[in-house]
C-alpha positions as CSV (number, residue, x, y, z in Angstrom):
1,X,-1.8,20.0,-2.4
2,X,-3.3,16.4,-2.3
3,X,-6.4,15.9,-0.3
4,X,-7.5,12.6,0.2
5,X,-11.3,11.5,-0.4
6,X,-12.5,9.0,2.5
7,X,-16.0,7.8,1.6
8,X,-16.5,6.4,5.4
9,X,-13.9,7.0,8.3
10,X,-15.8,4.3,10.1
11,X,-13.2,1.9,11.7
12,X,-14.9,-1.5,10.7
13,X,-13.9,-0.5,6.8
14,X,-9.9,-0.2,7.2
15,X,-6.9,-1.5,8.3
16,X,-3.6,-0.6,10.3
17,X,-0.3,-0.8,8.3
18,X,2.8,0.7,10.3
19,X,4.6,3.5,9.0
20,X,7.7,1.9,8.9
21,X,6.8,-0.4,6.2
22,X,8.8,2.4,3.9
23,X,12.0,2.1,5.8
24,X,12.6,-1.1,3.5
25,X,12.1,0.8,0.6
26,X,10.2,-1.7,-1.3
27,X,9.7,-2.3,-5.1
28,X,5.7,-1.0,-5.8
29,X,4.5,-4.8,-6.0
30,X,6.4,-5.7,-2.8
31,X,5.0,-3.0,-0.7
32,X,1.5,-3.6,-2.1
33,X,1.7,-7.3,-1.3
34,X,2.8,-6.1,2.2
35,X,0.1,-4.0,2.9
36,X,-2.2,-6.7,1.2
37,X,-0.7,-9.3,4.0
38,X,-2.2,-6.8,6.9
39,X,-5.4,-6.7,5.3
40,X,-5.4,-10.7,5.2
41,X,-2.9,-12.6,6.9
42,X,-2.1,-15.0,5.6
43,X,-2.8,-15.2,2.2
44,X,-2.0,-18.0,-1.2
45,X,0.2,-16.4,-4.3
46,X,-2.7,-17.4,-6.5
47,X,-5.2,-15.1,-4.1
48,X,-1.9,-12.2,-4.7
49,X,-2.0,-12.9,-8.6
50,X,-6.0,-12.3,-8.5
51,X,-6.7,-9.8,-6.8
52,X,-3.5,-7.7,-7.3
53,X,-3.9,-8.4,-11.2
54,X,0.1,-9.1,-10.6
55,X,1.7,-12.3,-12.9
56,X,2.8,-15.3,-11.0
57,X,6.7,-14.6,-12.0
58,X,5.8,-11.1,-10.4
59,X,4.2,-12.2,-7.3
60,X,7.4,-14.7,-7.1
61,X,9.7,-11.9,-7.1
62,X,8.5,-9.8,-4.7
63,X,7.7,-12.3,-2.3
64,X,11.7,-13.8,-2.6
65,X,12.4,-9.7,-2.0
66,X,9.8,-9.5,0.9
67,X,11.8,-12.7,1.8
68,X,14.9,-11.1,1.8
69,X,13.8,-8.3,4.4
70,X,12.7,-11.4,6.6
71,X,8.8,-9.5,6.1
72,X,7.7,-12.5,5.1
73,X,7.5,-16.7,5.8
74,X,6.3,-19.1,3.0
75,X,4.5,-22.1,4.1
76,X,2.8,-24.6,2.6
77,X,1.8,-22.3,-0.1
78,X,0.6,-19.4,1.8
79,X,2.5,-16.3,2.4
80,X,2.5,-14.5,6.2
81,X,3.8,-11.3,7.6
82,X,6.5,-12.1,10.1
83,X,6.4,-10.1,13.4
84,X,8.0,-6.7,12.2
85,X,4.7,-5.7,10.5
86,X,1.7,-7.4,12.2
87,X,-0.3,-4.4,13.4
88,X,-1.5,-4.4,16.9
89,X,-4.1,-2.5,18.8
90,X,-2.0,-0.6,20.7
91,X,0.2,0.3,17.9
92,X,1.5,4.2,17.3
93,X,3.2,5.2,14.1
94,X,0.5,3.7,11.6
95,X,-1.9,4.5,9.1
96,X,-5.4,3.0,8.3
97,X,-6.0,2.1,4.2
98,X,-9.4,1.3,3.3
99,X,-10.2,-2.5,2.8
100,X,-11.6,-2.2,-0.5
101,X,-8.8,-0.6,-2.0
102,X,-7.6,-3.8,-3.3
103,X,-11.4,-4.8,-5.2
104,X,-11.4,-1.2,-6.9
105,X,-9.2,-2.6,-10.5
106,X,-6.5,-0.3,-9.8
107,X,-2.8,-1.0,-10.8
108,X,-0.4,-1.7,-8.3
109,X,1.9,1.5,-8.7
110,X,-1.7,3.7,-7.9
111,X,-2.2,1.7,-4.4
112,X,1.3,2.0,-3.7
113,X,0.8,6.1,-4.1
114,X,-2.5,5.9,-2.3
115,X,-0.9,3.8,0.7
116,X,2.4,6.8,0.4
117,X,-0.8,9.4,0.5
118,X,-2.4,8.5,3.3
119,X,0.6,7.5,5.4
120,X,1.5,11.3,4.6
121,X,-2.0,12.5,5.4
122,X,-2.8,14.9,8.2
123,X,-4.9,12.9,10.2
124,X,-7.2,15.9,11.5
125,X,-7.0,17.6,7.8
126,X,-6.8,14.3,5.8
127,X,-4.2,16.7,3.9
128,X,-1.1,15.9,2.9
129,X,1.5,17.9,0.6
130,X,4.4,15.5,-0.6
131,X,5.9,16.5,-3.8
132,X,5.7,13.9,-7.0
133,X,9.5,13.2,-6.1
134,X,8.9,12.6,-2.3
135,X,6.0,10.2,-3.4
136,X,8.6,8.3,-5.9
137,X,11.2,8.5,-3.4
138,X,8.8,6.8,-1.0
139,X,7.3,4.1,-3.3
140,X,10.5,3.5,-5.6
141,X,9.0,5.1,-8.9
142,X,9.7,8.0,-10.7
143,X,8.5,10.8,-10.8
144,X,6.5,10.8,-14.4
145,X,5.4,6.9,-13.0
146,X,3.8,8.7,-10.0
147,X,2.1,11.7,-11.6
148,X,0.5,8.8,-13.7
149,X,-0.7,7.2,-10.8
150,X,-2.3,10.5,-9.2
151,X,-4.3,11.2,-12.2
152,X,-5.3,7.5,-11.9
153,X,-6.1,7.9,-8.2
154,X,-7.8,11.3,-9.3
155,X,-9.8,10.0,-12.4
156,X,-11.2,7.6,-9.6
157,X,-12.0,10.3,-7.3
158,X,-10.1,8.4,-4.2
159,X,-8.1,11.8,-3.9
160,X,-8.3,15.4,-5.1
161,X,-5.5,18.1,-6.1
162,X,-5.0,22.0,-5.8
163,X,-2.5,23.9,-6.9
């Protein structure tokens, strides 16, 4: 069992990402940089390499894959969501990360796991039981990669397990 630890369920302090961002079954940096983009779009690959703690070659990468699933436009040097992820007020099949998730120092691979977890998540429980294998099925990682991750997420007390 995975139980996810919200500090504030107020509205002002998160953000909408649609579920079907894991129908593209992204690589962990790619899917993080999307969910960065509906935090703040749009955004420079020097503001990715920052606060992501990714490597410009990295950030290059996953931007030409984002690319490649037309996710993404570049322009004049900043990166923005194309229309098949821009959240809208009105929209259904969504989940709501945290906006400081991406000023906490944590690797890439544990927000990809936390944004899996919470699109998962009960939203009247704020529960959610995928296995380690659905999670790395879901964020392109294996399974040892993702247990690493929860105890990461864990060790920062963002989520809790039960047996």
């Amino acid at each position: 069992m995975r139980y996810l630890n919200y500090p504030s369920r107020n509205a002002n302090h998160y953000f909408v990402v649609p579920n079907r961002i894991h129908s593209y079954k992204l690589s962990p940096a790619a899917y993080v940089i999307c969910l960065y983009l509906c935090r703040s779009n749009p955004v420079g690959c020097k503001k990715l390499e920052e606060d992501l703690k990714l490597s410009p070659d990295k950030v290059r990468k996953s931007v030409s894959e984002l690319q490649s699933h037309r996710l993404v436009a570049e322009k004049e040097g900043q990166i923005y969501l194309n229309g098949l992820l821009l959240p809208d007020a009105g929209m259904k099949n969504c989940f709501s990360l945290p906006k400081e998730i991406f000023h906490l120092d944590l690797p890439v691979g544990a927000i990809a796991v936390y944004g899996f977890l919470l699109m998962c998540e009960n939203r009247d429980t704020y529960q959610c039981y995928p296995s380690y294998q659905t999670i790395g099925a879901g964020v392109g990682m294996s399974k040892s990669t993702v247990r690493k991750y929860v105890e990461c997420l864990i060790d920062r007390q963002l989520i809790y397990t039960e047996p």
